[in-house]
C-alpha positions, 0 to 999 in steps of 0.5 A: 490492499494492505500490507505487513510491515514491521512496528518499531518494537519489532512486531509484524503488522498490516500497514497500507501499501502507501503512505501520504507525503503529508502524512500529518494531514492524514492524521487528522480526525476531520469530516471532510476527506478532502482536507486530508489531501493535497489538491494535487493528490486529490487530482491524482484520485480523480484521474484513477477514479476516471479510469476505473469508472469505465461507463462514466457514471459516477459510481464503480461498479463491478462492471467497471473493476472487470473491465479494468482489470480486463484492461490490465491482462487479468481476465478471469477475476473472481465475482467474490474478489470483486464483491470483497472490494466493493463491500470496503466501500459500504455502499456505492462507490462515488468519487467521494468514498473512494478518496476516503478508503483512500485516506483510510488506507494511507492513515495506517503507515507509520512515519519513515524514522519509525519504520527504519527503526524497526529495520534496525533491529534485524542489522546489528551491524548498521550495513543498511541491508538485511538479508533477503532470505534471513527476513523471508523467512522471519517474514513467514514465521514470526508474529503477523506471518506473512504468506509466500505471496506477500512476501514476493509482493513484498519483495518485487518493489523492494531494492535487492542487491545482487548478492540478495541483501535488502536496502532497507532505508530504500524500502522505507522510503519506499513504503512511505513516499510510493515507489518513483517507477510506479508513478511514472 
């Protein structure tokens, strides 16, 4: 799943959820997706793999995303939500593909500096906060609109004080090193 981030020239666009730690790696244009990713991140793949591969064949199937999901709390998952996943994949879904829609997805962010850059650009004064309001609502109505949900989505792993300013040189490192609670 993607999600939209601004560019360094103030643009809005889609960017990967997550970013790689050796994003350098994930730059490089090679066959082999496992030279795109550290043994440890490989092993990280594999565990989730394992866990979504609920019948232990090898290949995630819709079965196993329902099943997955049913694990997560959410029950009623569309067969076409299911279909559009699988159909990333173009064909079955072993171990292999699924650590290149991986490194599809986290070759797409783009690096911390860049990103707090463009975060700059709505803090004339360098406090290091925008808004939280301010950027929702030019989150929804400039360039690459946003919808209501992303931007919650957005929002949920974003640092926001209590008086609703965004943390953004947290948020970036956020976006482009993954978000320390979710990991642990």
């Amino acid at each position: 799943m993607s999600r939209k981030i601004i560019d360094f020239d103030g643009r809005l666009t889609r960017q990967s959820k997550k970013a790689s730690n050796k994003r350098q790696r994930g730059q490089k244009s090679c066959s082999n997706v496992f030279s795109m990713f550290e043994q440890s991140q490989i092993q990280e793949f594999k565990e989730a793999f394992g866990c979504i591969d609920q019948d232990r064949d090898g290949v995630i199937k819709k079965q196993d995303l329902k099943e997955t999901y049913a694990q997560l709390g959410k029950l009623n998952v569309k067969d076409e939500e299911l279909d559009e996943m699988l159909n990333e994949g173009k064909g079955p879904i072993n171990f292999t593909v699924f650590l290149s829609l991986f490194g599809e997805k986290l070759n797409g962010t783009d690096p911390e500096d860049t990103i707090l850059a463009a975060f700059k650009l709505f803090d004339p004064n360098g406090t290091g906060f925008v808004n939280k309001d301010e950027f929702r609502r030019l989150l929804m109505n400039q360039a690459d609109k946003f919808t209501a949900e992303e931007v919650d989505q957005a929002f949920a792993v974003a640092p926001i004080d209590p008086t609703g300013n965004i943390d953004y040189k947290s948020l970036c490192y956020i976006i482009t090193h993954g978000d320390e609670k979710e990991e642990s």
